[in-house]
MARVEXFI-163912 format. One record per residue: x, y, z of N, C-alpha, C, O, CB in turn. Coordinates in steps of 0.2 Angstrom, whole numbers, padded with zeros to 4 digits, always signed. Atoms other than C-alpha are relative to their C-alpha. Glycine has a CB too. Layout:
N
XYZXYZXYZXYZXYZ;...
This chain:
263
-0005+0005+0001+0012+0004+0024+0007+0003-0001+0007+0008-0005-0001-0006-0006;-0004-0005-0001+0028+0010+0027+0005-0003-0008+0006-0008-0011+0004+0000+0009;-0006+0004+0007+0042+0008+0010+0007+0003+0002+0009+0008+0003-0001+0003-0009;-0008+0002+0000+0058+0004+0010+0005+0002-0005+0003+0000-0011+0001-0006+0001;-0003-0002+0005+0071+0011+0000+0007-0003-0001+0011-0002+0004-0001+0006+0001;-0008+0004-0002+0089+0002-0003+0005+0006-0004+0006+0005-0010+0000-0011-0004;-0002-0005+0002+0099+0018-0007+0010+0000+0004+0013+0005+0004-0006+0005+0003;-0006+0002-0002+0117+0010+0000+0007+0002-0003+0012+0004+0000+0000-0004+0000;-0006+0003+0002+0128+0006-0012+0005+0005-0006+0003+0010-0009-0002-0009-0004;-0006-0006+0004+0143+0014-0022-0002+0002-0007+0000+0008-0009+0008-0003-0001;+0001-0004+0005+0135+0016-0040+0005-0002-0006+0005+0000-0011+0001+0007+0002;-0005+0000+0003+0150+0009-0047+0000-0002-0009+0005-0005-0011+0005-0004+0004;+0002+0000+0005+0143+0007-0065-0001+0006-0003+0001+0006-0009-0005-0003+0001;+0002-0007+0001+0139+0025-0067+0006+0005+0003+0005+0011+0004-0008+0002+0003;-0002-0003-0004+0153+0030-0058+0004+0008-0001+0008+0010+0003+0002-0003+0002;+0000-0005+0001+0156+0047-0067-0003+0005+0002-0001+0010+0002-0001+0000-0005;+0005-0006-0003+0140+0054-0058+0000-0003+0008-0003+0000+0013-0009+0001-0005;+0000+0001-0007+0142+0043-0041+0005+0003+0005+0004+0004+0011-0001-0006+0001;-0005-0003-0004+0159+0050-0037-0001+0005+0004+0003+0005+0009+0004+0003-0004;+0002-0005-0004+0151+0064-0029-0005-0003+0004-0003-0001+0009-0001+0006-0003;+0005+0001-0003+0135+0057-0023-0002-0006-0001+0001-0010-0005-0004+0004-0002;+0002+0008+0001+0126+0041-0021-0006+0000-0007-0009+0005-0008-0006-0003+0009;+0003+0001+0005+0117+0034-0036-0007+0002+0001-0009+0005-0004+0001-0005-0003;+0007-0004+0000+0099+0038-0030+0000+0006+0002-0005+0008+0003-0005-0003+0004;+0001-0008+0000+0104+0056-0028+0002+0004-0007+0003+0010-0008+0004+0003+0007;-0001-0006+0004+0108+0059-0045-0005+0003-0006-0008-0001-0009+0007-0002-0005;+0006-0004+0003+0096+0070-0054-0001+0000-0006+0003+0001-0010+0001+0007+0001;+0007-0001+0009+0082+0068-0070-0004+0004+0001-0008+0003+0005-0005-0005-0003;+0008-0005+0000+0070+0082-0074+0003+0005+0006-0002+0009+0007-0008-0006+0003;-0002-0004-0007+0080+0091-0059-0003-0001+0008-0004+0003+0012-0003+0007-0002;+0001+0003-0008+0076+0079-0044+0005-0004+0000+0009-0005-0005-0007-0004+0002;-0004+0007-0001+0085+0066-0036-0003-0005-0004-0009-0003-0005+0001-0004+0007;+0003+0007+0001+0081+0046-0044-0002+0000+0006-0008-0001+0004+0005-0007-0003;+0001+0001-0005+0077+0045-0027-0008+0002+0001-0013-0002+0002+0004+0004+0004;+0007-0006+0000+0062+0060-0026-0004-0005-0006-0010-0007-0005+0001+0011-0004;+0005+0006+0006+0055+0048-0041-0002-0004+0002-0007-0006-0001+0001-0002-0007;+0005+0005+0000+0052+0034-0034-0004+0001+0007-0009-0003+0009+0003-0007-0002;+0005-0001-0007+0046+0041-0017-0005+0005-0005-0010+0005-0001+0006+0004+0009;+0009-0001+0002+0031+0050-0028-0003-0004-0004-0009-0003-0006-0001+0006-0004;+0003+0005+0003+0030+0034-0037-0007-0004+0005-0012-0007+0003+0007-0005-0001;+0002+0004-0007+0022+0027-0019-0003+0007+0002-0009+0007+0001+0008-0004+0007;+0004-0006-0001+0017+0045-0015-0008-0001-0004-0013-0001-0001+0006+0006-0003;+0005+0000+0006+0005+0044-0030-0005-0004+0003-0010-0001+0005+0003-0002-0007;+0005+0007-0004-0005+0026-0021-0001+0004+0007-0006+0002+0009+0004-0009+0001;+0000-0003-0006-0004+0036-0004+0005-0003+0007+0003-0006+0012-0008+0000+0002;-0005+0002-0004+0012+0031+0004+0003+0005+0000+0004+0009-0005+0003-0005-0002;-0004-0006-0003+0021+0042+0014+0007+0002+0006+0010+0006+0008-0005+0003+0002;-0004+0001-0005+0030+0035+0027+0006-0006-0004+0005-0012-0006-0005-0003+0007;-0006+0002+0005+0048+0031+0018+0007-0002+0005+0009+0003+0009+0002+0006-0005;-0006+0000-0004+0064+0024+0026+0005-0002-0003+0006-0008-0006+0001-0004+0004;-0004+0001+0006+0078+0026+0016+0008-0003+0003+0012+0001+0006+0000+0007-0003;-0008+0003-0002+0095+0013+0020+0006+0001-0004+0008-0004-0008+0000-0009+0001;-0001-0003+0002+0106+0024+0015+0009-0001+0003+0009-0001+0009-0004+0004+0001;-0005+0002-0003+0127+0020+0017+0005+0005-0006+0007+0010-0003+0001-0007+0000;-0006-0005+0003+0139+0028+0003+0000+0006-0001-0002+0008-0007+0002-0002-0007;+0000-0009+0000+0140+0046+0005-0008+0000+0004-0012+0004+0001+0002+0006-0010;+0006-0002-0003+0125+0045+0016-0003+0007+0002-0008+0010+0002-0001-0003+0005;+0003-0006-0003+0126+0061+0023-0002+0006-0006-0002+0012-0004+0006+0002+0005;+0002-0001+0006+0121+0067+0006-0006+0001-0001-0008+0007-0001+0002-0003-0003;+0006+0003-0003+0105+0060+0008-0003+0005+0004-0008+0009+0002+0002-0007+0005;+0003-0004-0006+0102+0069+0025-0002+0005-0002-0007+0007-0004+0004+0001+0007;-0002-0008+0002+0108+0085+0020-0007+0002-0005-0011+0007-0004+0011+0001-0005;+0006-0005+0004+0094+0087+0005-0005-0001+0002-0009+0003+0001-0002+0001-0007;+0006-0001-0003+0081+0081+0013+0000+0004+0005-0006+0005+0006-0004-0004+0002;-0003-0004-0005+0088+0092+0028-0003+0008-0004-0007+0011+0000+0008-0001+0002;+0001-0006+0001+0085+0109+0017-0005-0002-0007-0006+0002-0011+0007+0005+0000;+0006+0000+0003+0070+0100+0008-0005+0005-0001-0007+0008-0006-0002-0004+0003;+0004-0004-0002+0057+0109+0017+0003+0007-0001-0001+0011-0004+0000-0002+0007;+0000-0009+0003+0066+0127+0014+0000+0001-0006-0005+0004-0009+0007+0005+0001;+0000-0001+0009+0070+0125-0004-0007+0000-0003-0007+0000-0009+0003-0006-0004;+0007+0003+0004+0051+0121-0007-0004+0005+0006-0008+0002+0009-0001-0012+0002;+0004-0005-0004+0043+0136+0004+0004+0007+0001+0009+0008+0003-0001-0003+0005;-0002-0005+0001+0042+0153+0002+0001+0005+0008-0004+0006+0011-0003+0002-0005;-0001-0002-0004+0051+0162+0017+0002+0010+0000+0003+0014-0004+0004-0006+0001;-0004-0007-0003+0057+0180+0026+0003-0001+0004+0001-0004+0009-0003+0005+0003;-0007+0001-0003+0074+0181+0033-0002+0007+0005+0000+0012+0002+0008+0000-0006;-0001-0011-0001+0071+0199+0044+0005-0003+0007+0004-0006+0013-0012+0007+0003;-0005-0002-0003+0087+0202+0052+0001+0007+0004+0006+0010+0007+0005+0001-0005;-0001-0006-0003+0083+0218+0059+0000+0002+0006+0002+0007+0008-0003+0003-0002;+0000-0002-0007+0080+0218+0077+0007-0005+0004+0008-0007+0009-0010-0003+0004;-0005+0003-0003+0098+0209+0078+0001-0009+0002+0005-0013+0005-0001+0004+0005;+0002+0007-0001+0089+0191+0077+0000-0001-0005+0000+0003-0009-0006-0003+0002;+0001+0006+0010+0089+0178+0062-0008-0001+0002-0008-0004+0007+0006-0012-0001;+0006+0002+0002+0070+0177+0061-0002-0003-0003+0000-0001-0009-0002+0003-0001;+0002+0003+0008+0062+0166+0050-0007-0002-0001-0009-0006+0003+0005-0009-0002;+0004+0001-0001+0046+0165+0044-0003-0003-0006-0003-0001-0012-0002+0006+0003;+0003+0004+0006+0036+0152+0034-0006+0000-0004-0011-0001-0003-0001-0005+0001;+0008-0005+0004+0024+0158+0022-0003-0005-0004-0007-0007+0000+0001+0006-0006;+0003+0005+0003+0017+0144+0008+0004-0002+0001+0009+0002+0002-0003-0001-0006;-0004+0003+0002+0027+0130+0008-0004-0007-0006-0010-0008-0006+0005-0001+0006;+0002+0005+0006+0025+0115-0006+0005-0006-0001+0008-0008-0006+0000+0003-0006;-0004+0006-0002+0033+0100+0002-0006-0005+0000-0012-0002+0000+0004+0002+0007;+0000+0003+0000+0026+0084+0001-0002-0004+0008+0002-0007+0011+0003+0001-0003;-0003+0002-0006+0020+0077+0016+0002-0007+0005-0002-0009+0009-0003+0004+0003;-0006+0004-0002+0033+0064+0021+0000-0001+0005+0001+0004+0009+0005+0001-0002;-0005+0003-0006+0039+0055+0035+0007-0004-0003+0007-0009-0007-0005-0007+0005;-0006+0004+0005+0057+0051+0029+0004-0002+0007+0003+0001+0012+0004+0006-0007;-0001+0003-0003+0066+0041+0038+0011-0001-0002+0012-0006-0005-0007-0004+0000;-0009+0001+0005+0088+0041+0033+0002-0005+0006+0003-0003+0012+0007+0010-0003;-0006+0005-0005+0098+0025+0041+0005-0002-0002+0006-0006-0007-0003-0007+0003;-0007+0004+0003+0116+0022+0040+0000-0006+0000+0001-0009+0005+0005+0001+0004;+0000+0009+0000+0115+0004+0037+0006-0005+0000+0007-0011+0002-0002-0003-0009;-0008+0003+0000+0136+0004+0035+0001+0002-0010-0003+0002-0014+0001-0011+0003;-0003-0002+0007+0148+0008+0018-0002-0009-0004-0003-0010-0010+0011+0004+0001;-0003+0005+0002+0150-0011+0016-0006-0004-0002-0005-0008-0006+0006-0003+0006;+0001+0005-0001+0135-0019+0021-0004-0002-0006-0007+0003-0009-0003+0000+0006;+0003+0002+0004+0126-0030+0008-0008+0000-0001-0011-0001+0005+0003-0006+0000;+0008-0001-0002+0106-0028+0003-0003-0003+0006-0005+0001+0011-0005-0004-0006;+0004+0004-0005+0099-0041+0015+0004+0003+0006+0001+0007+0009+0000-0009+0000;-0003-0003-0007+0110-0035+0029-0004+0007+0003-0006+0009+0009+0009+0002-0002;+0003-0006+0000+0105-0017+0023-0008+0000+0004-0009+0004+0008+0000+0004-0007;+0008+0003-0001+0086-0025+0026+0001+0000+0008-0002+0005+0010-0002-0009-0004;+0000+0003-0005+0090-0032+0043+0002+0007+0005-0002+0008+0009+0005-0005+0000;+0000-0005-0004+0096-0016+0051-0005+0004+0001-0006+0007+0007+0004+0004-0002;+0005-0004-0002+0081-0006+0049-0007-0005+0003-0012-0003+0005-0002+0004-0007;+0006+0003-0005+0070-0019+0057-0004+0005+0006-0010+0007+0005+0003-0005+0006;+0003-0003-0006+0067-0010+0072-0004+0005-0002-0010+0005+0001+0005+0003+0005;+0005-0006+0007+0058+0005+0058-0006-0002-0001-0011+0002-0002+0003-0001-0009;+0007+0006+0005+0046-0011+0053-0002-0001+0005-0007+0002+0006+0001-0008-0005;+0003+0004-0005+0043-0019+0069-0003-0006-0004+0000-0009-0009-0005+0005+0003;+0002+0006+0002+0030-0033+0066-0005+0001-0006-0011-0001-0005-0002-0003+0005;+0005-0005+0005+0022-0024+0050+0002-0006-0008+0006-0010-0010+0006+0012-0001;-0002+0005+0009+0021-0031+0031+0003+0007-0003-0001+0012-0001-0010-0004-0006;+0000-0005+0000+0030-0017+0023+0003-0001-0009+0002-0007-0012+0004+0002+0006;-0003+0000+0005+0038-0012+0004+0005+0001-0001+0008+0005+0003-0003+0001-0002;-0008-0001+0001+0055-0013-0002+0002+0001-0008-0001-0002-0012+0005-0007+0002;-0002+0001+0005+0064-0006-0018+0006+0001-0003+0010-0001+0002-0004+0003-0004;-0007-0002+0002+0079-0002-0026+0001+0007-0003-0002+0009-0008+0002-0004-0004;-0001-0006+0001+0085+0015-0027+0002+0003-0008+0003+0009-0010+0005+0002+0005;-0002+0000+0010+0090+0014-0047-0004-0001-0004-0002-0001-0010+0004-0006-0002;+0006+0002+0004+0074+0010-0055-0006+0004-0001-0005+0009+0003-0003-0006+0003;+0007-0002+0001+0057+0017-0060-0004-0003-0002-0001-0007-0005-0001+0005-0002;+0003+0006+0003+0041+0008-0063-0007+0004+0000-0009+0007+0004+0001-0008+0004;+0008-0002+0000+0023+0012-0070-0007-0004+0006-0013-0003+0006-0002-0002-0008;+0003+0006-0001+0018-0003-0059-0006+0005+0006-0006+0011+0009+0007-0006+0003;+0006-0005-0005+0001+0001-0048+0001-0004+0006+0002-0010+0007-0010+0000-0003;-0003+0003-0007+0006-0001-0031-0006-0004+0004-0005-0009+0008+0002+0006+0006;+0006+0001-0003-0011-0003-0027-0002-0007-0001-0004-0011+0004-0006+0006-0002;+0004+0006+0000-0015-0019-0036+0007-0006+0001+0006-0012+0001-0004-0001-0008;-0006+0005-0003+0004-0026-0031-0002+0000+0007+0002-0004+0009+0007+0003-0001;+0000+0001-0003-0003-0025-0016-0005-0005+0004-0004-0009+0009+0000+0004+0001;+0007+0003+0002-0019-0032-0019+0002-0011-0001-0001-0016+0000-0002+0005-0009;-0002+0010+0004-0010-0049-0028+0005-0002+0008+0004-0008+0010+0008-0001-0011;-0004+0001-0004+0003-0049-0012-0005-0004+0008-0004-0009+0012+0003+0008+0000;+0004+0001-0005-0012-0051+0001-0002-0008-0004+0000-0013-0002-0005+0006+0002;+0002+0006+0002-0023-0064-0011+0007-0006+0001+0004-0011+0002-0002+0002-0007;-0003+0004+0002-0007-0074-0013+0002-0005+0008+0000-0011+0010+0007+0004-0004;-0002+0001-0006+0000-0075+0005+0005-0003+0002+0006-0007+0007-0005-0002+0002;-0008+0003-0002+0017-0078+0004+0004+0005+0003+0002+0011+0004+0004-0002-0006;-0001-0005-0004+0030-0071+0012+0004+0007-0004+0006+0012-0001+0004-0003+0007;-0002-0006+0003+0037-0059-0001-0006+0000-0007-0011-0003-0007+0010-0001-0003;+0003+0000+0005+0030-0054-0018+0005+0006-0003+0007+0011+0000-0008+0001+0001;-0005-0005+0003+0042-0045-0031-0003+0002-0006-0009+0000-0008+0007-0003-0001;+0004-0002+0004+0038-0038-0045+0004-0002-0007+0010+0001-0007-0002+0007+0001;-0003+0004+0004+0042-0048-0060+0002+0003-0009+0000+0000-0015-0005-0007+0001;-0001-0004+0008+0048-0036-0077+0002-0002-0004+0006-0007-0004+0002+0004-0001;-0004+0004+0007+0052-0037-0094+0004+0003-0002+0003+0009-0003-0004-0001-0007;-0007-0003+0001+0071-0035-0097-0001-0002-0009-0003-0008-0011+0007-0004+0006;+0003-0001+0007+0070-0032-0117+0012-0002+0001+0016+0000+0004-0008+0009-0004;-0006+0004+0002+0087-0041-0124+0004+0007-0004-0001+0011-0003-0001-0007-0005;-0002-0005+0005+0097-0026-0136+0006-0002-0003+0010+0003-0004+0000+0006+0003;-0005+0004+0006+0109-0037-0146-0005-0004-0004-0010-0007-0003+0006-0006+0003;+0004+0007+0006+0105-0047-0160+0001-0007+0003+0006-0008+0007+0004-0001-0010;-0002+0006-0002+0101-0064-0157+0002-0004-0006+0000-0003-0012-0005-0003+0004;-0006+0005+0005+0114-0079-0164-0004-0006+0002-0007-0007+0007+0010+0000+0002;+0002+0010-0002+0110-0099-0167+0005-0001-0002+0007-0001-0008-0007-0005-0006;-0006+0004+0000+0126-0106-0165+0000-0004-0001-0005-0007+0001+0004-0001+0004;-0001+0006+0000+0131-0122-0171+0005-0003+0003+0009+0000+0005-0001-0002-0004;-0007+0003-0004+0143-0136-0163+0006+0003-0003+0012+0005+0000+0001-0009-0002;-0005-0002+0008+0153-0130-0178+0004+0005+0003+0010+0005+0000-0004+0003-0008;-0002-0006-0001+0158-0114-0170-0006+0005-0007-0007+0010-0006+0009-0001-0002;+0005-0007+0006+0146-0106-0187-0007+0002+0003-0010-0001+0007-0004-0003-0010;+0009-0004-0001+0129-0094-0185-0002-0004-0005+0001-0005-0010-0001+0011-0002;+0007+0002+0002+0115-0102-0190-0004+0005-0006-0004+0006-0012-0003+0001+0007;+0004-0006+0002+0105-0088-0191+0001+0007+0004+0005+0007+0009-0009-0003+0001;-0002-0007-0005+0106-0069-0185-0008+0003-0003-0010+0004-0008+0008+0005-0003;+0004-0004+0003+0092-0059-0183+0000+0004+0008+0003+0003+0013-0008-0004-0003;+0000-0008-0006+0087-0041-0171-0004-0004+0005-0007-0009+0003-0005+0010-0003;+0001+0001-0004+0081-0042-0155-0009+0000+0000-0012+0004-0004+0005+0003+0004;+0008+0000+0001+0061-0046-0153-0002+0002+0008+0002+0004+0011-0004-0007-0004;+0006+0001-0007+0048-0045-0137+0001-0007+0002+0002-0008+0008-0009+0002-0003;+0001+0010+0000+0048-0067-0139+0007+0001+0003+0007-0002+0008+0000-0005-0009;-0007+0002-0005+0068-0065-0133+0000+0003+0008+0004+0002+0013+0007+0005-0003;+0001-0002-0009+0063-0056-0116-0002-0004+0003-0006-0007+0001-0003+0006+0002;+0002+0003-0006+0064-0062-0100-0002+0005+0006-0001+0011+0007+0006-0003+0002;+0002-0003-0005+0057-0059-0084+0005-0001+0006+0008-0006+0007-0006-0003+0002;-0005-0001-0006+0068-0051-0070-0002+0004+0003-0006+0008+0002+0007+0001-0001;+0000-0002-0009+0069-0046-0051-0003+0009-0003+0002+0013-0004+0011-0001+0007;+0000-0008+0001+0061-0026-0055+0000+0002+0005-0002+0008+0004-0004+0003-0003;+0000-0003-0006+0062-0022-0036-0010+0000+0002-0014-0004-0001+0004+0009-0001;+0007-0001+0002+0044-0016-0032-0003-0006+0004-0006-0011+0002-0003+0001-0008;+0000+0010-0003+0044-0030-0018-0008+0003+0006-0010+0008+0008+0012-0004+0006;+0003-0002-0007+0031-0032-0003+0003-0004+0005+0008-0007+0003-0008-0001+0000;-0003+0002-0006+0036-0040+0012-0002-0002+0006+0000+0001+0011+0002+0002+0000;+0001-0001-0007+0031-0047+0026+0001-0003+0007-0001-0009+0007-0005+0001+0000;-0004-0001-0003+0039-0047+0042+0005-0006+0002+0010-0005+0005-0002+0002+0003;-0004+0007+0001+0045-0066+0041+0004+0001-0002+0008-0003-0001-0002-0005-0004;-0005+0000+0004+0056-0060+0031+0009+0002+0002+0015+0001-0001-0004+0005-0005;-0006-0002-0005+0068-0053+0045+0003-0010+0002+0009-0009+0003-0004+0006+0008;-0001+0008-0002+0070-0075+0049+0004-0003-0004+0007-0008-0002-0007-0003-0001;-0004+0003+0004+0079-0076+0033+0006+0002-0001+0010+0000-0005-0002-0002-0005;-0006-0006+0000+0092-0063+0035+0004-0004+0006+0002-0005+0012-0004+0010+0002;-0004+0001-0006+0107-0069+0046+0005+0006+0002+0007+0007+0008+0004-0006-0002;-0004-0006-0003+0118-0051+0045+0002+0002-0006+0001+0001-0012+0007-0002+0006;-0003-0003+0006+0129-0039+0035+0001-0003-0006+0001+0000-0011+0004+0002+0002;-0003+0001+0007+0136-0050+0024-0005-0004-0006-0004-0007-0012+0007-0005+0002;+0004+0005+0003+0120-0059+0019-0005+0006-0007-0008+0011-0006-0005-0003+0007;+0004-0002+0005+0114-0054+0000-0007-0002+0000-0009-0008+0001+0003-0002-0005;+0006+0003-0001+0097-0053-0002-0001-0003-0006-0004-0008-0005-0005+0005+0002;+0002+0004+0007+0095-0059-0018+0002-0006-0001-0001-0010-0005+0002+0002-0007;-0003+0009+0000+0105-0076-0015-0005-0003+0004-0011-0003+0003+0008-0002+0004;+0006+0004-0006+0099-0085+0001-0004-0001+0002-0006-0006+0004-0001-0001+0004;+0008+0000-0002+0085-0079+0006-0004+0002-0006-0010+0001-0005-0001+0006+0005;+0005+0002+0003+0077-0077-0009-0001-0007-0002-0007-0009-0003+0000+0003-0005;+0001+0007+0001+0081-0096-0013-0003-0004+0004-0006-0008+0002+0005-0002-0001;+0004+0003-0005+0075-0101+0002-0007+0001+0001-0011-0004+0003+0002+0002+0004;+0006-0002+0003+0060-0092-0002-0004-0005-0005-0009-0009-0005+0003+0007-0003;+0003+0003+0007+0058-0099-0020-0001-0008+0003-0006-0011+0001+0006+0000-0007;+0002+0006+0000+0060-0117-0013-0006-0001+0007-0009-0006+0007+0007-0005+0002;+0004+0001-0002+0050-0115+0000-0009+0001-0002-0015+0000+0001+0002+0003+0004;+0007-0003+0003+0036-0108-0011-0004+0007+0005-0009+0008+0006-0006-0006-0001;+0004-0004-0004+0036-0092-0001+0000+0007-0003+0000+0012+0000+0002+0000+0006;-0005-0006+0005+0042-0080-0016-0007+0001-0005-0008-0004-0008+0010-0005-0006;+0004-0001+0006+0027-0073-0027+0003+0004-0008+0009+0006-0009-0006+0003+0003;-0003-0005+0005+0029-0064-0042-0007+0002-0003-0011-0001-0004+0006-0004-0006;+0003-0004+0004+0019-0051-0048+0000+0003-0007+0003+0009-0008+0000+0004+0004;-0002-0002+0005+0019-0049-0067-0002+0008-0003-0008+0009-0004-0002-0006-0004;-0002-0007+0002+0022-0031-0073+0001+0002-0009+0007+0003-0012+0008+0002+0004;-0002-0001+0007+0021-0029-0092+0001+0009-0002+0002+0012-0008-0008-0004-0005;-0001-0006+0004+0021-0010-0093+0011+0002+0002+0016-0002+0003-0007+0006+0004;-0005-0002+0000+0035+0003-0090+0005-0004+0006+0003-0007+0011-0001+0008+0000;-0004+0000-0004+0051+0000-0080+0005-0001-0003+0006-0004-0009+0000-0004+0004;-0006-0002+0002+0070+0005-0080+0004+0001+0005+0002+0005+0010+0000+0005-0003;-0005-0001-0004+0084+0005-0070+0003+0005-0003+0002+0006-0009+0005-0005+0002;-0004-0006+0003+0097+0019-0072+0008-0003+0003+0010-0001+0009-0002+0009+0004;-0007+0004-0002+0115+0008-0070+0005+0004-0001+0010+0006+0002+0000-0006-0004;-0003-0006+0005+0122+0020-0085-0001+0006-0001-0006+0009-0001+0000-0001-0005;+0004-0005+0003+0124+0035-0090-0006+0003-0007-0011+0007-0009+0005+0003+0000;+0005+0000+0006+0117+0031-0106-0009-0002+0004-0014+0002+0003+0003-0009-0007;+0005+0002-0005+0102+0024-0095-0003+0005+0004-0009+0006+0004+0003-0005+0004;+0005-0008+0001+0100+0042-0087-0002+0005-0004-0006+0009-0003+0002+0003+0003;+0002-0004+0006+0102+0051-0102-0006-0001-0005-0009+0003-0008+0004+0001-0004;+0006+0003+0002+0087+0041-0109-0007+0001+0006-0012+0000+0005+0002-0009-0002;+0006+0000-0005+0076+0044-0093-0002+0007-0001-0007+0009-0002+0002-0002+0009;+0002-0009+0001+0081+0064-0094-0002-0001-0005-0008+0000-0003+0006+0005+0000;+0004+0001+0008+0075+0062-0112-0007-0001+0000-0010+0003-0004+0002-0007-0003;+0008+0002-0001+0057+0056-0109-0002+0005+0007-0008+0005+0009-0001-0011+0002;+0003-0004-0005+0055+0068-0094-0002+0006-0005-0008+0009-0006+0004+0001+0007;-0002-0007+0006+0060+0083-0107-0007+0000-0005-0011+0004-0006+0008-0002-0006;+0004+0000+0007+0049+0077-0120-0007-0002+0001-0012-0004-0003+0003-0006-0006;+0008+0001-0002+0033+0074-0107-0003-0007-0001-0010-0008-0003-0004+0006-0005;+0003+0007+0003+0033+0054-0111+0004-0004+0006+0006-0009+0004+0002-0003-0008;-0001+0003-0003+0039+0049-0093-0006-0006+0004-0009-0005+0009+0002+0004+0003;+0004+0006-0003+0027+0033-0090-0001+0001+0010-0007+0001+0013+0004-0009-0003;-0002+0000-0007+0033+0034-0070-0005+0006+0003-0008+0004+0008+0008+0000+0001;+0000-0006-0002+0028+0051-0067-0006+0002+0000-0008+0008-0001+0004+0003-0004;+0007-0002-0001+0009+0049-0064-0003+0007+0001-0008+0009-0001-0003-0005+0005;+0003-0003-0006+0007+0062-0053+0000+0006-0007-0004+0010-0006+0004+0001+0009;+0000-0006+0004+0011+0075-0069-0006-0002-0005-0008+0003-0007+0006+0001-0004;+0006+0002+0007-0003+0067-0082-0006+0000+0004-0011+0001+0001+0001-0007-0004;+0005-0001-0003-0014+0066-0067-0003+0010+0000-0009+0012+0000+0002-0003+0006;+0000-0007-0002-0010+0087-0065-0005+0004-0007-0009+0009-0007+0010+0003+0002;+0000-0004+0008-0013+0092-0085-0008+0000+0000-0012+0002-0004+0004-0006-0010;
């Protein structure tokens, strides 16, 4: 099944580290957010990736472009007057990646709509280039078929980090107390499936996926939700990547199966 990756948009939340680069190319642990979540899907045996790709795309191209060298050990021999190049181990991954300009401007669903032709008439996965998640692909895939709708997303727990207030009419607090588990809600964690109906609700560039067509979805009852109680995280902030780099350092990356599988 092929996965989708939504790697477009300007970052402007973080934009201290997207100035230069698109927000799924800025680096934890010494990869792109990107490389993480394509071994998130790597890990279940997904390999075929298309990444819709628009603000400094050519960014994008360019390292998976000198993927393959950086990750294999080579000989340059210049001596008979030729560039020679000769590939000896290499330790690449082995990927079908797939980079589509989608446009600087265009909105998710739009980004969605351009790569059709990629999908064809396929059930496929989609996520967002900002996030990581412990989620098992395998049994999101599993609930996505039993269900038989035309999306299935993956439904996480956004944990509150203010105290909560009991206002009265009055303008006074009530009560004040820290934030608990009982105040979290469930929201959109990416980690979506898809299938190909889903090109039907897209009308063009300007169309957000999260408005119309998911609403249309929901009223149609064609919108599942797959519930996710473990890890997940976006990286919006820098505080948000300094806490990701943090837990890779200290060997408590939940996401990062494929290392706890290795030990």
């Amino acid at each position: 099944m092929k996965v989708v990756i939504l790697a477009g948009g300007y970052g402007t939340r973080i934009s201290e580290e997207s100035h230069l680069r698109p927000k799924p190319m800025i680096e934890i642990g010494g990869k792109p957010l990107l490389w993480h979540i394509m071994k998130i899907y790597f890990y279940y045996g997904c390999h075929d990736f298309i990444i819709c790709a628009g603000y400094k795309q050519h960014v994008i191209k360019e390292w998976f472009a000198d993927y393959f060298l950086h990750n294999s050990d080579v000989t340059f021999d210049f001596q008979n007057g030729t560039d020679e190049i000769t590939i000896h181990d290499q330790h690449c991954e082995p990927w079908k990646v797939t980079v589509v300009d989608t446009g600087l401007d265009t909105m998710t669903g739009g980004r969605i709509r351009r790569i059709q032709k990629y999908i064809g008439n396929e059930t496929f996965m989609l996520t967002y280039g900002d996030g990581v998640c412990d989620v098992d692909i395998n049994e999101l895939i599993k609930f996505h078929q039993a269900k038989g709708r035309t999306v299935t997303i993956t439904a996480v727990i956004k944990e509150q980090n203010k105290g909560v207030l009991e206002v009265g009419n009055d303008g006074l607090i009530r009560s004040f107390r820290e934030k608990s588990t009982d105040d979290s809600t469930r929201i959109n964690g990416g980690f979506m499936v898809l299938n190909p109906q889903i090109f039907d609700y897209i009308e063009g560039d300007d169309t957000v996926f999260e408005k119309d067509p998911m609403e249309q979805l929901a009223e149609r009852g064609e919108l599942a939700a797959y519930r996710h109680d473990g890890f997940w995280q976006c990286m919006d902030t820098r505080r948000e990547m300094e806490k990701l780099e943090l837990m890779i350092q200290e060997k408590r990356a939940p996401w990062m199966k494929w290392e706890t599988d290795s030990d």
